[in-house]
N, C-alpha and C positions, 0 to 999 in steps of 0.2 A: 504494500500500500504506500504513495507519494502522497508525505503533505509539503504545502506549503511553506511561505515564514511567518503566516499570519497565528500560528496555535490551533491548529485543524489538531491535534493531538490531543492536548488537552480539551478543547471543546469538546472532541468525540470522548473522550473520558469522562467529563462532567453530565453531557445529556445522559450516558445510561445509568446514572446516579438522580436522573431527574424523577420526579411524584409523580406516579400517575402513568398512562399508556401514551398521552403526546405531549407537545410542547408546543408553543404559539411564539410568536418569534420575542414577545416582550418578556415573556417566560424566559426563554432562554438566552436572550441578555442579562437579563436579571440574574438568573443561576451563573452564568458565566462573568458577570461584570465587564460587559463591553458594550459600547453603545451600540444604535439601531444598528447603524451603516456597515460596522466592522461583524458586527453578528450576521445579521444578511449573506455578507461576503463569504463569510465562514461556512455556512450552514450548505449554502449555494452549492461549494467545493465538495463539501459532503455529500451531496447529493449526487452532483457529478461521481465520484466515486462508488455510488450505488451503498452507503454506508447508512443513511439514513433516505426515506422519502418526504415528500411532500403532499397532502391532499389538496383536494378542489377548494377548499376552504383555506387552504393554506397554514396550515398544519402541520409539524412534525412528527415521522414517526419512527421509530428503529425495531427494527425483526429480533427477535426473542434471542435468537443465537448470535446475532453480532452485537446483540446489550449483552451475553454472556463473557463476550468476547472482549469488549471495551472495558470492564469491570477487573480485569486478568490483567490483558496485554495494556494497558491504559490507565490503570486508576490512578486516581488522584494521589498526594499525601494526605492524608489524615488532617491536617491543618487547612488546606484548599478544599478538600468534603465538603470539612464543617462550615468551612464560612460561605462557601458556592450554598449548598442549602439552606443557610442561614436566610442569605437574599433570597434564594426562591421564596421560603417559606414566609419571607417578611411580604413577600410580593404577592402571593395569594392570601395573605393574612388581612391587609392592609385593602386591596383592590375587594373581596368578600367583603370586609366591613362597610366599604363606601357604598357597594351594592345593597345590600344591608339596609343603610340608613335611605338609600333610595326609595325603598318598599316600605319602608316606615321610619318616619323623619322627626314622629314622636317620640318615638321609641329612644331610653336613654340609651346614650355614646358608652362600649368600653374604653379604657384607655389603652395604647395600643405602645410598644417602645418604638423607638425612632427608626426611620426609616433612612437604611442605606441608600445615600445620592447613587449607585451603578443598579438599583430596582427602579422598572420603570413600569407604573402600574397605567392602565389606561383609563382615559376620563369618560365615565359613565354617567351619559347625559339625562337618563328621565328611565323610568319605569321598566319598557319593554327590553331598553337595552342591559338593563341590571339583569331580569330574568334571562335573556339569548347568554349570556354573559354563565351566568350560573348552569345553564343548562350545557352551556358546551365545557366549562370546567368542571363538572359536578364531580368526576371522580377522581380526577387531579386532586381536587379539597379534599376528597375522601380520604387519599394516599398521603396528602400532603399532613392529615391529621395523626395518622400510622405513623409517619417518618419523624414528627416532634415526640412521638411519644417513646420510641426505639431509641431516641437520642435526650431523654431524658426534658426537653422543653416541656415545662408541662402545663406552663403561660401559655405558651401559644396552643397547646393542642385545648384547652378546652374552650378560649376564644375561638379557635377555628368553629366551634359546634354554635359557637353563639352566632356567627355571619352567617351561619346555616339554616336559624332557626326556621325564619320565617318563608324562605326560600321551598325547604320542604314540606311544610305544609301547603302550600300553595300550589305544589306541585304532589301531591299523595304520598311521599316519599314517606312512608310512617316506619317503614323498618329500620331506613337509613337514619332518618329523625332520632330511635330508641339506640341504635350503633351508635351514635354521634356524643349523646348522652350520659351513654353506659361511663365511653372513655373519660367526658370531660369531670364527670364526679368525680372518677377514679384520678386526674391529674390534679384538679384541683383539691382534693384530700391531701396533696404531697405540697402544698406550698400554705405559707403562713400568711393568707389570705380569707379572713370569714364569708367576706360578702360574694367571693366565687364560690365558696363551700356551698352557702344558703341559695345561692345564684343555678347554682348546678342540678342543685337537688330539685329545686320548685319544677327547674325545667323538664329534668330526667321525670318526675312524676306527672307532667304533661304530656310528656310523649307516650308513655304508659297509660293515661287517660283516654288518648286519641286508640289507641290498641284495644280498650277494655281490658288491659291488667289491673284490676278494681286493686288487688291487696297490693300489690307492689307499688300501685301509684299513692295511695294511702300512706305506707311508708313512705317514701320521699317525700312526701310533700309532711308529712309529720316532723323528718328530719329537719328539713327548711325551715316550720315553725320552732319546733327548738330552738336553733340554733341562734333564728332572730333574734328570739326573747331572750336568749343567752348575752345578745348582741345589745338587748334593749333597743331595737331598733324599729319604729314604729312604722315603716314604709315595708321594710321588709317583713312585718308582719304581716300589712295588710296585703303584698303581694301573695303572702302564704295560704291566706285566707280565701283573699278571690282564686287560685288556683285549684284549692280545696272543696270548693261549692262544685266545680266541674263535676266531680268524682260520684257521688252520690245521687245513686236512683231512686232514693228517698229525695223527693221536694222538698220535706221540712228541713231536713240536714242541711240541703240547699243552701236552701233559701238563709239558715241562721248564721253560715260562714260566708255568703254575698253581704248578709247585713253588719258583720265584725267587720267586715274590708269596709264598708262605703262609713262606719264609724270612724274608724283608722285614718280614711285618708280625710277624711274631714278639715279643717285646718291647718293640711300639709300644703297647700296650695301647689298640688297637681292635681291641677284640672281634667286631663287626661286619664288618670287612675280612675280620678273620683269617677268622670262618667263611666267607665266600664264598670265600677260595684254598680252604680244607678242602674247602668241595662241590666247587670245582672239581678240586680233586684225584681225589677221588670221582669225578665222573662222567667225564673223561678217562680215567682208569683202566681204567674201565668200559668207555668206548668201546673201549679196548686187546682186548677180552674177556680180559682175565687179572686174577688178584687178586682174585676178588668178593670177600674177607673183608679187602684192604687198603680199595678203594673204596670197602664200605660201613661199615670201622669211619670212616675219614676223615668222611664223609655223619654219620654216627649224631653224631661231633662237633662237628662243625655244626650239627647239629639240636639240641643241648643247648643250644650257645649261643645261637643264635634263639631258644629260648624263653624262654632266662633274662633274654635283654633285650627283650622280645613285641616281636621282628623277625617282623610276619606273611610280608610279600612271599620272606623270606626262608626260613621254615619252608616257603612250598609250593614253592617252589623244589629244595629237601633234599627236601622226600616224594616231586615229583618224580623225582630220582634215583636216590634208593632205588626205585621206583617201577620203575625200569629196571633195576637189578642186580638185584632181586627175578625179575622177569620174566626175563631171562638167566641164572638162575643155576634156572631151574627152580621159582621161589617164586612160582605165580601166584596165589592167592590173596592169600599178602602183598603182591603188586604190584596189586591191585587192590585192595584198604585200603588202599596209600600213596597211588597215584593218585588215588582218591574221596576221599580227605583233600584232597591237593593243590589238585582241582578246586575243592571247597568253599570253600577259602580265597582263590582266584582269584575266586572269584565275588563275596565277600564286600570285596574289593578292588575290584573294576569293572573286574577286569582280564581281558578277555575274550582279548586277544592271544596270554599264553603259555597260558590256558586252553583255547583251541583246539588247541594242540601236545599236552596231555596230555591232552585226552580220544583223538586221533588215537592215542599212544600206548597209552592205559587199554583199545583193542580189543582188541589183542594178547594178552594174558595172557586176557581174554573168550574172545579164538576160542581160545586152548590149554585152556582149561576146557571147553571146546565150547558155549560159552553165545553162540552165535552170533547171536540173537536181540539182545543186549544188546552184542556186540560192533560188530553194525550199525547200533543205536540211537545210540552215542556217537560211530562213524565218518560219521553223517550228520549228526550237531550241530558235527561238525569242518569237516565239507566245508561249511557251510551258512556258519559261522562265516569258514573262510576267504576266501569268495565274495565274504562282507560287508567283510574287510578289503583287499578284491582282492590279495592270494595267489593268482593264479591256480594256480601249477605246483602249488604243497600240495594245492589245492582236487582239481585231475587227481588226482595220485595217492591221495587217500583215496576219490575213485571208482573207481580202478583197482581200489582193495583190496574197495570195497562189490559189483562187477561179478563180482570172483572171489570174494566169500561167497557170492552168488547164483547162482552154477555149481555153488557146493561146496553145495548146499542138501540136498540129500541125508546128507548126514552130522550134522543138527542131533542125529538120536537118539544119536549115542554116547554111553559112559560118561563121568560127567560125576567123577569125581575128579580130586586135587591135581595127579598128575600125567599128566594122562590127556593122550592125544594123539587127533589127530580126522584123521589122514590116511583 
């Protein structure tokens, strides 16, 4: 094999040490510490040599057996490794977080260490391009969580899981979500840090909630309460709390750890928090079937405050809800404007996840109208939706329900008013 004088050797050294199955070309400046121009030229010659390829996207990739091969006849020192990964790892740590705060910009900031001037992270202008961005790194981040953790960073591996959060939800990722999780309790257990301990835990018992591991999410998130209180720290209690209400198919349980968190954050002056106890006040409530005028003034207060601070995620969250008391309370019409609100703003997010639960939702108040036509169109964009995030059990029952409109097909003629019924 000829290289050149530009360091086609050690380049080829460094990429089969790189995270992940390819590299992008900012990636692997950054891993190598060379600017665009010089990286380009390098990577180019390698290709030339048939050592590494290129995709249609423009993309790095290296064949199994000549990453075995670069690893032997090439590797690095031990000193150049660490710090070549160090910059990858700051590079997808740091460019994740920005995405991150893309998709939610209420959402508080970790604090991140400084970023080496030879990582060169790219600027991620608005929403769609945060998620394209995550979707085509996803398992680079994966890898790249693996690779802090074998090398003992244990800052960064379970900040990695935190630019992840909201990413996999949004996209179904729920096993990846509870992997992500697992690691980052487990690193941040090893550093004298509380608020990542409690941090870690609240989340690991969310992902475990979105699963249905009832007892294991129960723990963690009992853990996180602890630990607060350990902490004396009243935010972090009330994050524990509203996390905790999720858990429980008991409404009353619910409902009495939504109302410790909207106590909590009361006087914290985050507005933000506070409204998500209020919806969640609201929709446990609601679950209850009692109160529709307590649940929806709670939701209506919510939904003020979302907007005064344009919390999207969190206004379609509130329309959803109302969305439901509307529909239980005999309002289907207005449940079906809050719901097509909701959707709207889901989509406008890339968040296809809880979009699927609310259109599944938005048939219902459809079939009470008897617009059964439109209540099947939205229940098979659910069922389709779920299939894609593998939901199986959701995906069964919104068939279940499209199986009995097509029984009930005979009733499409009834009267189509507010509160018309179609038995």
């Amino acid at each position: 094999m000829l290289y050149c004088d530009d360091g086609e050797a050690e380049v080829f050294g460094l990429l089969a040490i790189a995270p992940g199955p390819d590299t992008s070309l900012r990636a692997a400046a950054s891993l190598t510490g060379r600017d665009l121009s010089r990286t380009r030229t390098v990577l180019r010659r390698l290709e030339q040599a048939s050592l590494i390829s290129r995709d249609a996207a423009g993309r790095y990739r290296m064949h199994d057996l000549i990453r075995r091969y670069a690893t032997t006849a090439h590797a690095p020192s031990d000193d150049t490794r660490s710090t070549a990964l160090r910059r990858a790892l700051a590079y997808y740590t740091h460019t994740a977080h920005a995405a991150a705060r893309l998709l939610d910009s209420h959402r508080e900031p970790i604090e991140l260490g400084p970023l080496d001037p030879a990582c060169l992270p790219p600027a991620l202008p608005d929403i769609p391009a945060a998620m394209d961005w995550f979707d085509t790194e996803h398992r680079n981040l994966l890898a790249a969580q693996r690779t802090a953790v074998r090398h003992a960073w244990h800052r960064t591996a379970w900040q990695l899981a935190w630019t992840l959060n909201d990413y996999h939800y949004r996209r179904g990722h729920r096993q990846d979500q509870l992997a992500v999780w697992r690691i980052a309790v487990d690193s941040a257990a090893r550093l004298p840090d509380p608020g990542a301990q409690i941090l870690t835990h609240r989340l690991l018992g969310r992902a475990h909630v979105v699963l249905g591991h009832h007892q294991e999410a129960i723990d963690a998130l009992n853990q996180a309460l602890a630990l607060s209180e350990q902490q004396n720290d009243r935010a972090l209690q009330a994050q524990a709390h509203y996390t905790l209400a999720s858990i429980w198919p008991d409404g009353r349980r619910a409902l009495e750890h939504a109302r410790r968190a909207l106590d909590l954050y009361r006087g914290l002056d985050q507005p933000i928090a506070e409204a998500n106890a209020l919806n969640a006040v609201g929709w446990y409530t609601a679950l209850l079937g009692e109160a529709d005028d307590t649940a929806r003034r709670h939701c209506q207060a919510a939904l003020a405050l979302y907007r005064h601070h344009q919390d999207v995620n969190g206004q379609a969250q509130t329309l959803d809800s109302l969305g439901y008391i509307d529909h239980h309370s005999g309002r289907h019409l207005d449940a079906v404007e809050h719901y097509r609100q909701a959707i709207s703003l889901y989509r406008d997010l890339d968040n296809f996840y809880e979009a699927a639960d609310t259109l599944e939702r938005l048939g219902h108040p459809y079939a009470a109208l008897c617009r059964h036509d439109q209540a099947r169109e939205v229940w098979r964009e659910a069922r389709d939706l779920y299939r894609r995030q593998g939901r199986d059990q959701e995906a069964e029952e919104v068939q279940r329900q499209l199986d009995q409109a097509e029984t009930d097909h005979e009733s499409l003629e009834a009267p189509k008013g507010e509160h018309a019924t179609c038995a």
